[in-house]
Every structure is written in C-alpha cells, then in structure tokens.
N, C-alpha and C positions, 0 to 999 in steps of 0.2 A: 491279611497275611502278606498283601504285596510291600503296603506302605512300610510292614514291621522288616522286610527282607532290604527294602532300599533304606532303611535307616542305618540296619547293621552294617551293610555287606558295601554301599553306595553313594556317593556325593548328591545330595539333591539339588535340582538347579530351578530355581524359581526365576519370577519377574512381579514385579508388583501387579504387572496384568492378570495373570496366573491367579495370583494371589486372592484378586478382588473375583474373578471366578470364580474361582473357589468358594468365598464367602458366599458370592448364589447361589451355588447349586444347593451347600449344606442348609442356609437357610429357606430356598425356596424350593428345591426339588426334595429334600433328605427331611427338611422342617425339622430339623435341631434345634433347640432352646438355645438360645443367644448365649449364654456362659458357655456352651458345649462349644460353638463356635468358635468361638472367643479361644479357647485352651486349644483347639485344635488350629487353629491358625498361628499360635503361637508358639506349638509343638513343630511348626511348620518352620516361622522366621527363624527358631533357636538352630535347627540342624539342617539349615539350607544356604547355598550360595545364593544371592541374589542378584541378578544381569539384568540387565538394559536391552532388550530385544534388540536385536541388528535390524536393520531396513533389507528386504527381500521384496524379488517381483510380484506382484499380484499374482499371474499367471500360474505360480507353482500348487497353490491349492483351487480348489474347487471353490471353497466357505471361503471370501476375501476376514470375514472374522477369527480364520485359524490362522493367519498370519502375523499375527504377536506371539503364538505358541511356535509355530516354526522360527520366528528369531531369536526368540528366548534359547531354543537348542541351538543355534549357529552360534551365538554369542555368548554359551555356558560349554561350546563342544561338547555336547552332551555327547552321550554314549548313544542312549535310547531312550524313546519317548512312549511311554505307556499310556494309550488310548483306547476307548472305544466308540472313538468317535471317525463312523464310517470313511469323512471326508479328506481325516489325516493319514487312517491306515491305507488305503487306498493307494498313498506317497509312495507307501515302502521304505523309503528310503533315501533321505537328503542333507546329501554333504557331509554325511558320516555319523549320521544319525539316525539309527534301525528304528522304527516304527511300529509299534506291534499292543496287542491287546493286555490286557494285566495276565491272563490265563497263560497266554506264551512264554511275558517273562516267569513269571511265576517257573514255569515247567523246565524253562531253561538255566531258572538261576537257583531251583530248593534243591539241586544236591550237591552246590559249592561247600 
C-alpha cells in the first residue's frame, strides 16, 4: 500500500546503492524468485529519479552503512525517507528530510 501511494501521489528517489539493497533483501530476506526481482526493480528504475548519494559526516547515523541512504535523500531533497530501520528513524530528521516508519507515512499520506 505504501509503495502503491508513493507511486501515485510521489517522486521516488533512488541511488544505485538503494537499488542494489533492495535487490537483497527481495532476494535474500523476502526469497523472491529472480523474475519477481527482476520486474520489481524495474518497476522501481521506470518511476524513480535516480541520485548520486552526497558525501555526509559519519557521525550523523549510528550504522556508518545507512550513510548512502542519508545521501541519497540530501542529494534527491527528498521529502521523507520511509524506514524501519531502527538506526535511521532514530534521526528523525535531516536537512529536511522527515524520517519515519511506512505505518506513519501511510497514516499521514491515505487521506490525500
């Protein structure tokens, strides 16, 4: 529901870092059959911008490995960064980019 609401309503903003995550969790966490992969990452490149992660301090997260995803939003001015990854939400909030779980946006963005 969330993905279907940032399609409609949303600019998505990727990074090839992003990207290549993705591709593991589907395949090694979710264990998607590689076609399913395949279509879904390419549902992905068709309606998304794609950025160059900006260079940011270390210091700012917790996970020195969520530091692609925080430049990816500094360098696509994302809006907001749907997570549930403890070490990002945790941020709150950086450089104008609200941080929050799918459940929140979800609640804050289904009665646009």
């Amino acid at each position: 529901s969330v993905f279907e609401l940032c399609l409609e309503k949303h600019e998505l903003i990727v990074s090839e870092f992003l990207i290549k995550e993705l591709r593991g969790k589907l395949v090694k966490k979710i264990q998607l059959p590689q076609d399913a992969v395949e279509e879904i990452l390419q549902l992905y490149a068709k309606n998304s911008k794609i950025v160059i992660p900006a260079t940011i301090e270390n210091e700012i997260c917790r996970d020195p490995g969520d530091i692609p995803v925080i430049g990816t939003c500094v360098s696509g001015r994302a809006q907001f960064l749907i997570s549930g990854d403890k070490d990002l939400l945790v941020i709150g909030n950086f450089e104008g980019t609200r941080i929050i779980t799918p459940r929140e946006f979800y609640e804050l963005h289904k009665m646009e």
